[in-house]
C-alpha positions as semicolon CSV with decimal commas, in nm:
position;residue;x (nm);y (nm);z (nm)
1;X;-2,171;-0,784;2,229
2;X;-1,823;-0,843;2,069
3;X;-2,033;-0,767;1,704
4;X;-2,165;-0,471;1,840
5;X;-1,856;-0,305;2,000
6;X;-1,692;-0,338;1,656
7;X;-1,959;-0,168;1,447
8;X;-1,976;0,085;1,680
9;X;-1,580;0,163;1,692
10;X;-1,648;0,178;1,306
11;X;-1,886;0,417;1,310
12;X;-1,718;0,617;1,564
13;X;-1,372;0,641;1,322
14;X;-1,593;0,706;1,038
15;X;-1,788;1,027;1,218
16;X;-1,662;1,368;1,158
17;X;-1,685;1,440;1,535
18;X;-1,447;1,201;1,735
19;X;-1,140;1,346;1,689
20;X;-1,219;1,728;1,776
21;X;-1,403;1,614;2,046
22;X;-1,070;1,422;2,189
23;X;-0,891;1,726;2,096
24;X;-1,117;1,984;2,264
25;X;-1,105;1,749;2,543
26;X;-0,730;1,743;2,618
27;X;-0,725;2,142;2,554
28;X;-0,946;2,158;2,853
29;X;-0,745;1,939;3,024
30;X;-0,439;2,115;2,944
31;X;-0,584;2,435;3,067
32;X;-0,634;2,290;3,398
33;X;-0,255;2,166;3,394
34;X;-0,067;2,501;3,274
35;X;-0,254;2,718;3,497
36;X;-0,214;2,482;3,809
37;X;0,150;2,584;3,697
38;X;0,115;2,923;3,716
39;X;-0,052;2,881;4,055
40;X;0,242;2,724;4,214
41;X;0,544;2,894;4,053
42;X;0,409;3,275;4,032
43;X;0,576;3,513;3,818
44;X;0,874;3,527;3,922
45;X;1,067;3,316;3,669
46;X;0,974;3,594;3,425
47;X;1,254;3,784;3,592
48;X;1,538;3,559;3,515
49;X;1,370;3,524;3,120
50;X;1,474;3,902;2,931
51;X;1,263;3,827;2,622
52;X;0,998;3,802;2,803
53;X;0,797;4,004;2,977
54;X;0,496;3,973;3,252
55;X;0,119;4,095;3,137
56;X;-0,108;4,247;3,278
57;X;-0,433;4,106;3,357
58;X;-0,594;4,385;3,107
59;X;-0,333;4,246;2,856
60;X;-0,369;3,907;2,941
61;X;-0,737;3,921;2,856
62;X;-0,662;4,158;2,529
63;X;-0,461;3,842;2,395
64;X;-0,684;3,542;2,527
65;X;-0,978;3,686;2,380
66;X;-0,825;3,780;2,058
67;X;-0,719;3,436;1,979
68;X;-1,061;3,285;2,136
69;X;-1,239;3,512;1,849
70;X;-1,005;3,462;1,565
71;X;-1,023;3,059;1,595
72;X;-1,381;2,990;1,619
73;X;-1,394;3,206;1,353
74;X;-1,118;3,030;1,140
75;X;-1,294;2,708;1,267
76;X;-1,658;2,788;1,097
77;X;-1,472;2,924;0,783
78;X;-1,296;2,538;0,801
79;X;-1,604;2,411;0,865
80;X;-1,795;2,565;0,583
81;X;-1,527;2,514;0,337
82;X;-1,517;2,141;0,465
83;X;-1,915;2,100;0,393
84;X;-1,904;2,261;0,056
85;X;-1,610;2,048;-0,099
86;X;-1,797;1,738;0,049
87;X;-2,100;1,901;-0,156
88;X;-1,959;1,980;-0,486
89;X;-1,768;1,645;-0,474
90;X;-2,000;1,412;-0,384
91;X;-2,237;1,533;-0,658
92;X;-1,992;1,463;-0,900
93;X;-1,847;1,124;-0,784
94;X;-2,154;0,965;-0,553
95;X;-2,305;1,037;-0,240
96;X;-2,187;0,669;-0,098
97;X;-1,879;0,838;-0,111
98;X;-1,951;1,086;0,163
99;X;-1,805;0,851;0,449
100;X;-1,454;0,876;0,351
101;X;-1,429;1,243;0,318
102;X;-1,599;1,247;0,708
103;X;-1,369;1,032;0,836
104;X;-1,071;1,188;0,616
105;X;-0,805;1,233;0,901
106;X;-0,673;1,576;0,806
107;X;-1,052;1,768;0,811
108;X;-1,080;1,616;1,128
109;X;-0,748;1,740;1,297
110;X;-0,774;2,073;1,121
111;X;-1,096;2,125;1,285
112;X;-0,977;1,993;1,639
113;X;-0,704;2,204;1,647
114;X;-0,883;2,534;1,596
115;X;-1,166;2,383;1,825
116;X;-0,907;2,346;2,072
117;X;-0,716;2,636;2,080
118;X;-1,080;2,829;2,088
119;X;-1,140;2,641;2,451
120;X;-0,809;2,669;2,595
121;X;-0,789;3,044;2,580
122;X;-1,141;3,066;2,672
123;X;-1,043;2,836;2,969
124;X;-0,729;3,021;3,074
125;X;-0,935;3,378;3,058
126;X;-1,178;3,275;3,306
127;X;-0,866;3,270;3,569
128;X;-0,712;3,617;3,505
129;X;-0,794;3,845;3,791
130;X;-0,698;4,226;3,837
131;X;-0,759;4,234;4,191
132;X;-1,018;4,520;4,185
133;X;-1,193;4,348;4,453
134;X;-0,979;4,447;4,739
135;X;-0,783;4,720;4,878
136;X;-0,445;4,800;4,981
137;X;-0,145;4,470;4,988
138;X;-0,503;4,245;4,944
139;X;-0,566;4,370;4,544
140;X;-0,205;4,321;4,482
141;X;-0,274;3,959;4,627
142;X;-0,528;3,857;4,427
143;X;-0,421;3,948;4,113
144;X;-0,359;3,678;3,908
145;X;-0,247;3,643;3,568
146;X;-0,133;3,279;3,402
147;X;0,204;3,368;3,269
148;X;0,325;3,052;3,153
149;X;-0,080;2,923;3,020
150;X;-0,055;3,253;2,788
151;X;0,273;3,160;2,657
152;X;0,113;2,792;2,545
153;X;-0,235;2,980;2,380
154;X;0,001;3,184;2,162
155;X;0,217;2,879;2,055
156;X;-0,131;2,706;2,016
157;X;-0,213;2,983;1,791
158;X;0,099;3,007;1,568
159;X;0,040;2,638;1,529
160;X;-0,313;2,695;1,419
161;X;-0,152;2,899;1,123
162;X;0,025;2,609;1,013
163;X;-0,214;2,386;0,959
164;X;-0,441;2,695;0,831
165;X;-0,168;2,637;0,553
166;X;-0,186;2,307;0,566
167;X;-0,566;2,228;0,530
168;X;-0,540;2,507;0,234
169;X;-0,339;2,261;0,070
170;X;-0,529;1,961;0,208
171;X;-0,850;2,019;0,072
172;X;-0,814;2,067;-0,323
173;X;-0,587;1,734;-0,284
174;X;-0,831;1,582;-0,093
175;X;-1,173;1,653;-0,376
176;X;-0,894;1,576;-0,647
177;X;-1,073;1,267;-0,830
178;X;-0,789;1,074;-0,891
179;X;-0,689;1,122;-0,572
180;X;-1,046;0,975;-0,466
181;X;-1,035;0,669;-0,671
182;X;-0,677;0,599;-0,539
183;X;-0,773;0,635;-0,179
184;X;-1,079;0,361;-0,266
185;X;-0,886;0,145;-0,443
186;X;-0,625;0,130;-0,166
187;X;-0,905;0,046;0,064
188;X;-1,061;-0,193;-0,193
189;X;-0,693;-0,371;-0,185
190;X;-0,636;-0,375;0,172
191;X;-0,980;-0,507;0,261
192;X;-0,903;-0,790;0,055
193;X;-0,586;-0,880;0,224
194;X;-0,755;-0,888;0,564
195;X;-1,076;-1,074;0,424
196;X;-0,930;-1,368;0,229
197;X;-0,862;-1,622;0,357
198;X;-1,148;-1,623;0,616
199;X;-1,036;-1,681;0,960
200;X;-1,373;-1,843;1,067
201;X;-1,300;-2,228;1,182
202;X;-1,081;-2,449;0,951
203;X;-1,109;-2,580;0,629
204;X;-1,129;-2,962;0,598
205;X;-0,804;-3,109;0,665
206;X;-0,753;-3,293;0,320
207;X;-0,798;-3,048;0,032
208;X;-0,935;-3,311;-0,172
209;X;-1,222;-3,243;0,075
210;X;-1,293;-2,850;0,064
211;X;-1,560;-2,711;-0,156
212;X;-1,703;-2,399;-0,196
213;X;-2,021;-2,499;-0,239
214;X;-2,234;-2,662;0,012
215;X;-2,479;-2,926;-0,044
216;X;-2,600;-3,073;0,334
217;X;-2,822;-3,374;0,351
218;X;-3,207;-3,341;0,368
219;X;-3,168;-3,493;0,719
220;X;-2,985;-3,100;0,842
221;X;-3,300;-2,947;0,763
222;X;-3,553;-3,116;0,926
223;X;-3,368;-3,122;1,217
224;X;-3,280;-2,769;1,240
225;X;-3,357;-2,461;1,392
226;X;-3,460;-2,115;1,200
227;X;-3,282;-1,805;1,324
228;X;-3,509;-1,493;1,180
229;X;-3,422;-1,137;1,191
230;X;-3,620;-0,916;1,417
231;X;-3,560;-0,571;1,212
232;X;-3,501;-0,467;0,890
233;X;-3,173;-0,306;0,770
234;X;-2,847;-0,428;0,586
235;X;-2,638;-0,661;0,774
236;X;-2,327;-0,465;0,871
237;X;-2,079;-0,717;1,065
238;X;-2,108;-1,076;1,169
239;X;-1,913;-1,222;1,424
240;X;-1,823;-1,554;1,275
241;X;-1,537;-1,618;1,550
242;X;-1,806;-1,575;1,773
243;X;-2,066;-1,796;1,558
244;X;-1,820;-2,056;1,572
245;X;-1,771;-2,038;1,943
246;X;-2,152;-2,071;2,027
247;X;-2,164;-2,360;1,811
248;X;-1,861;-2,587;1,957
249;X;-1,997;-2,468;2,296
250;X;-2,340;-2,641;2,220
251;X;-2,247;-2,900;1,989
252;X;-2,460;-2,694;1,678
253;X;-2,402;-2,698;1,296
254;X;-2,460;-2,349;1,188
255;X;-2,584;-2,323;0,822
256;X;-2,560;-1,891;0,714
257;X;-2,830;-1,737;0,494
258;X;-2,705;-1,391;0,485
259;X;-2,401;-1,239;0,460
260;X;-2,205;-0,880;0,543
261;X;-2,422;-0,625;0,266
262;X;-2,762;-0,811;0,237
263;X;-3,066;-0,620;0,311
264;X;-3,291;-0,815;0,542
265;X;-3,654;-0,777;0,699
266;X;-3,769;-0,916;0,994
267;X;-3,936;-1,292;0,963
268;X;-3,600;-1,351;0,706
269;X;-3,441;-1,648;0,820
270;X;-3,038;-1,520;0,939
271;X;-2,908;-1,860;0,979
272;X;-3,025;-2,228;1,034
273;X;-2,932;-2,455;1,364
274;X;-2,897;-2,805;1,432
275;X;-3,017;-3,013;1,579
276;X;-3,307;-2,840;1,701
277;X;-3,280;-2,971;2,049
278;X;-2,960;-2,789;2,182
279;X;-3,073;-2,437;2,042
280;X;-3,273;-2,321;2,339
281;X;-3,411;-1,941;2,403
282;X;-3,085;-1,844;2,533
283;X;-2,834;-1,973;2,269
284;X;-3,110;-1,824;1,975
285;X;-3,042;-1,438;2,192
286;X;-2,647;-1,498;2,133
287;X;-2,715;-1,586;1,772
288;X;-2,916;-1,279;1,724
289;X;-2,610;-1,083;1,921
290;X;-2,320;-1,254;1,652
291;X;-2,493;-0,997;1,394
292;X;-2,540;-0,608;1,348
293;X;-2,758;-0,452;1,124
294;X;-2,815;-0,044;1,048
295;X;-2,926;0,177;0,784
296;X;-2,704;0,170;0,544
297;X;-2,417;-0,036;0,421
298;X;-2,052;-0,073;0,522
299;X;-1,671;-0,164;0,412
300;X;-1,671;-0,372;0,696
301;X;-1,642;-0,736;0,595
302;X;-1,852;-0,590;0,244
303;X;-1,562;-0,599;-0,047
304;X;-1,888;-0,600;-0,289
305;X;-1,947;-0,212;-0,149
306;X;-1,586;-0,072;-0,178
307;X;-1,626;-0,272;-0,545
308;X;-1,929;-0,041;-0,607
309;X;-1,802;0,264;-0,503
310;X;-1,527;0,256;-0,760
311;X;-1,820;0,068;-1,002
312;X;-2,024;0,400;-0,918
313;X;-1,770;0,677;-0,986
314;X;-1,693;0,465;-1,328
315;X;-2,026;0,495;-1,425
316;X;-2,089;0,852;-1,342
317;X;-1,803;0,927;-1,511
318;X;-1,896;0,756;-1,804
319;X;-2,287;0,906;-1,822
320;X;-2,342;1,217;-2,100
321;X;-2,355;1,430;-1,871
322;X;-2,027;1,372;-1,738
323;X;-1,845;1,234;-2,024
324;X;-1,511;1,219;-1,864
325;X;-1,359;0,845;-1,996
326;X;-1,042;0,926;-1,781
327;X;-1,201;0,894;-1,491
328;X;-1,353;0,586;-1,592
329;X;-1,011;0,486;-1,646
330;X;-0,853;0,521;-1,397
331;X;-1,119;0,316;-1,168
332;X;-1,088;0,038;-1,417
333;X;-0,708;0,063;-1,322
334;X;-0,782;0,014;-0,916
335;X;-1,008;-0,235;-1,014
336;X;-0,806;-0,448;-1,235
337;X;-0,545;-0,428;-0,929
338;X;-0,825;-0,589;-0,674
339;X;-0,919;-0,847;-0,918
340;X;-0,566;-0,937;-0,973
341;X;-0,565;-0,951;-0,608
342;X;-0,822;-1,175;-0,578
343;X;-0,719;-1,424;-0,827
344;X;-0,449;-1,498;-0,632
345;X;-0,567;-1,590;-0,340
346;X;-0,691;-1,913;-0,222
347;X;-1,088;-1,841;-0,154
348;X;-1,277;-1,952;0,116
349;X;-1,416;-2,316;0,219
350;X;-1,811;-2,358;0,221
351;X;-1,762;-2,633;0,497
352;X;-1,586;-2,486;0,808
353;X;-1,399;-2,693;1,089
354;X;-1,352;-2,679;1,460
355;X;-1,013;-2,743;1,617
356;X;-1,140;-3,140;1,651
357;X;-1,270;-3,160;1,255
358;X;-1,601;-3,147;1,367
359;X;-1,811;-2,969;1,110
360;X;-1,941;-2,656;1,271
361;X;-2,055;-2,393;1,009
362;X;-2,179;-2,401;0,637
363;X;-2,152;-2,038;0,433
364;X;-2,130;-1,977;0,100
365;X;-1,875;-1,826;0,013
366;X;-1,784;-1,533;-0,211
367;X;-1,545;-1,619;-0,517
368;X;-1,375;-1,457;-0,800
369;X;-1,649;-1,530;-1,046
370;X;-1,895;-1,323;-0,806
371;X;-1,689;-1,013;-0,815
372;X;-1,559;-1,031;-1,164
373;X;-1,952;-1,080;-1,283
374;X;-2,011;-0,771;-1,005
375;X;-1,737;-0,528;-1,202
376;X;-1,800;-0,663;-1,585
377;X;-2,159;-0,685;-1,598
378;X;-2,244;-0,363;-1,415
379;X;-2,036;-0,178;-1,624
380;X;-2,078;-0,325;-1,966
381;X;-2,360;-0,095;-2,080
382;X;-2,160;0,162;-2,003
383;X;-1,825;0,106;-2,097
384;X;-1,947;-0,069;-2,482
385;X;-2,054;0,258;-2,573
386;X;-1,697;0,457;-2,535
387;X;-1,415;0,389;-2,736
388;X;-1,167;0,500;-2,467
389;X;-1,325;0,287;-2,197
390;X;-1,407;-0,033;-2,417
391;X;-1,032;-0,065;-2,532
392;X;-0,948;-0,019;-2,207
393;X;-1,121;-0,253;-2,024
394;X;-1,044;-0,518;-2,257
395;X;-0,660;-0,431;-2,212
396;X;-0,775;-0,452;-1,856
397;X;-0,940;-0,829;-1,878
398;X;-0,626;-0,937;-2,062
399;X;-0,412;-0,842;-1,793
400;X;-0,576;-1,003;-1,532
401;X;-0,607;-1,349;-1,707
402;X;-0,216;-1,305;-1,698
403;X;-0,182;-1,304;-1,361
404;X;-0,519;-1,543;-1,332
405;X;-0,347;-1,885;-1,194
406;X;-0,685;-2,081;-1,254
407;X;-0,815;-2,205;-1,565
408;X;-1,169;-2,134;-1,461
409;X;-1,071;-1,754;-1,391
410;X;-0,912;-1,731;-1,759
411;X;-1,240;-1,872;-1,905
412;X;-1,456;-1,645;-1,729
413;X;-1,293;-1,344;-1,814
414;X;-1,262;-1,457;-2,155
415;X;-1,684;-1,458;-2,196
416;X;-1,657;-1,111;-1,993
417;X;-1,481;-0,999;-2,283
418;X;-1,643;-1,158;-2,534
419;X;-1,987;-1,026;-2,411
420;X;-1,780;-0,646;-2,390
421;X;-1,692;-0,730;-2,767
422;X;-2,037;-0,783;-2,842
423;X;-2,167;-0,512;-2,661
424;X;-1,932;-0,264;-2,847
425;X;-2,050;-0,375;-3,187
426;X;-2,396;-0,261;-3,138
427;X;-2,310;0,045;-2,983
428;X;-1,993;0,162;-3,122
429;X;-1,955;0,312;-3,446
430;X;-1,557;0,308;-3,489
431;X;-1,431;0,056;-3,676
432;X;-1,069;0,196;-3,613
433;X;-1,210;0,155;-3,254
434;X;-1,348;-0,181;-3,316
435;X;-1,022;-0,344;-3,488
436;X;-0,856;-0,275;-3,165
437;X;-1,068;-0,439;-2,955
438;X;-1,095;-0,700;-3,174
439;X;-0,757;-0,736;-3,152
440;X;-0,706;-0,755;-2,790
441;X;-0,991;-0,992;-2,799
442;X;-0,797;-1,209;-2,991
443;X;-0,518;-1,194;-2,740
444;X;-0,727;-1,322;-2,479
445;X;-0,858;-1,601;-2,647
446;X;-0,463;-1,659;-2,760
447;X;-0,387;-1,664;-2,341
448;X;-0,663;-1,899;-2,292
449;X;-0,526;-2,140;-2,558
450;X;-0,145;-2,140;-2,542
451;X;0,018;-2,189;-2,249
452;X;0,364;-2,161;-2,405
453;X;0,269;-1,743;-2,488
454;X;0,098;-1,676;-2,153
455;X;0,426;-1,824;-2,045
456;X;0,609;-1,552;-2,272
457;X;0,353;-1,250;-2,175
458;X;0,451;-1,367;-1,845
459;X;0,826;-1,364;-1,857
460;X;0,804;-1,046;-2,097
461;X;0,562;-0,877;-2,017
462;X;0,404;-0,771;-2,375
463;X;0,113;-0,904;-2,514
464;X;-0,010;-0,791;-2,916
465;X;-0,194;-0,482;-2,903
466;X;-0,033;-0,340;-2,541
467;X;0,185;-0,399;-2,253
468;X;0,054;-0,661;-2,032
């Protein structure tokens, strides 16, 4: 249940409708307040106000109705506009990307607002009475006409000029590519921090002791129980707090087979159980509950689809029919930040703990090499061929076997960028291009080799063929 509650407050924030719909909601509400007002006070404060003055119910409707019509008419033209950048944009950098223009906060306020105002007025006019209905002292009675609710539907309105302005302004920032990429990488960056370390159990208390591979005795699968999906879609959140909770409750060893991003059809097996004896029918329906699949996948607890987005535009960007290197660029850039990121932090434990150091759950965990591998060798093919973008990304793998603390990191990247090198000289014919690569290649190799000059590029930031 927990699982599911989360996914769907994701999808919620991520849908274009939520926050007009709180928005139109409160107008209504607020229609019901400032003309329960007007009901109790009257009109008479208007005489002790001289700049203003009281309408009349033919008035009252004139204004009402004239800034009902203008704002559902601002709000399609916001609308359409909205649609057609998401369009144009999304052709150019990836549909995947469509998600964080709907859930871009300003399009959604913009279009609440207008929404808003449209209801209030059209709230407020239903209450204006002219008191045609009677006769005499009893049509002067009835007459009704919501002073102080007017007074808050033509505020509403000049506000709905200002952010008129303001989503003018809003939406060429918003499609602005580099603007894009920046707003991705942020996300790519943050995601991180909340993701590593996982929060799931403990790691073993001696670090002599934590792996991150697993490797469980023959003995934990005969013994155990499969868990198989039921329907097929990508795995959008697991609950691992609640994983581990089930499995301290009932004494189990969980063992994961899929992870956050993986596509799976029913019959695959989610997770293994053990022993076999304490899963019963019951404890298998709160396993099933600890994940959520849909249609498509998510940022949530995925860092290899916020990497892909950023892979994606890079690529595009990079095809002939593009041919913007720039662009390319300046993902490269966001993604040399995450990986620097990630080399810094302490990854994940295969083997996780229960308060008691009682081995409750087994998952594979993802590590540097995985995502480094995920950004290199997806973008190799493209990258070799462009003398811009090859440099680059070299410059790029340099820097982040600076900051790279492990020596397994620094000799990763290095056959990253020696398969880039070799890449380039089948496919690039620049040999002014191709002596600078080389020679940022040979930088690398120099980090990997002498600690006393990573030491130096360290302190001093400059490396030989560009700023560290």
């Amino acid at each position: 249940m927990k699982a599911f509650l989360i996914t769907w407050a994701a999808h919620v924030r991520d849908s274009y409708w939520f926050v007009p719909s709180l928005m139109a909601v409160g107008a209504i509400m607020l229609s019901f307040v400032t003309t329960g007002i007007d009901s109790h006070f009257g009109a008479g404060w208007l005489e002790e106000v001289s700049w203003l003055y009281a309408n009349k119910p033919a008035g009252a409707r004139a204004v009402l109705s004239s800034v009902a019509g203008s704002m559902i008419t601002v709000a399609g033209v916001t609308f359409s506009m909205t649609i057609l950048s998401i369009s144009y944009t999304t052709s150019q950098v990836g549909p995947r990307l469509l998600k964080n223009f709907m859930r871009d906060t300003g399009n959604q306020f913009t279009l609440g607002v207008f929404i808003s105002t449209f209801l209030y007025c059209l709230m407020v006019l239903r209450t204006v009475r002219n008191g045609e209905s009677g006769s005499g002292p009893d049509a002067v009675t009835s007459a009704f006409v919501p002073h102080i609710a007017i007074i808050v539907g033509i505020l509403m309105a000049i506000a709905s000029v200002g952010v008129l302005i303001y989503f003018i302004h809003h939406i060429p920032e918003s499609i602005h590519v580099p603007n894009i990429v920046a707003g991705i990488g942020r996300d790519l960056n943050r995601q991180i921090e909340h993701q590593f370390p996982s929060r799931a159990g403990q790691p073993h208390e001696k670090k002599s002791q934590r792996q991150v591979e697993s490797d469980l005795p023959e003995s934990f699968y005969k013994t155990a129980t499969a868990i198989k999906a039921r329907c097929p879609g990508y795995v959008e959140f697991v609950d691992l707090d609640g994983l581990m909770q089930i499995a301290v409750q009932n004494d189990l060893v969980i063992r994961m087979r899929f992870r956050a991003g993986d596509y799976v059809t029913p019959g695959n097996v989610l997770m293994l159980a053990s022993p076999e004896s304490n899963v019963t029918d019951e404890i298998v329906e709160q396993l099933l509950a600890t994940f959520v699949s849909g249609s498509q996948r998510t940022a949530k607890q995925n860092l290899r689809f916020v990497f892909d987005q950023l892979i994606e535009v890079a690529m595009r960007a990079l095809s002939p029919g593009v041919n913007d290197p720039f662009t390319a660029i300046n993902c490269m850039d966001w993604i040399q930040s995450a990986l620097e990121n990630l080399a810094e932090r302490e990854m994940p434990d295969a083997y996780r703990y229960d308060d008691n150091q009682t081995l409750r759950m087994v998952a594979e965990p993802e590590q540097f090499e995985d995502f480094a591998s995920l950004v290199f060798d997806q973008l190799r093919p493209y990258v070799s061929a462009d003398r811009n973008a090859s440099i680059h990304m070299m410059e790029m793998i340099a820097k982040v076997a600076v900051s790279a603390s492990s020596e397994s990191h620094r000799r990763l990247l290095v056959k990253h960028a020696a398969a880039l090198r070799r890449a380039s000289k089948r496919t690039l014919h620049d040999e002014r291009g191709l002596e600078l690569l080389n020679e940022r290649y040979r930088s690398i190799i120099r980090l990997l080799r002498d600690p006393v000059y990573r030491r130096q590029v360290l302190d001093t930031g400059n490396w030989i063929g560009g700023r560290a």
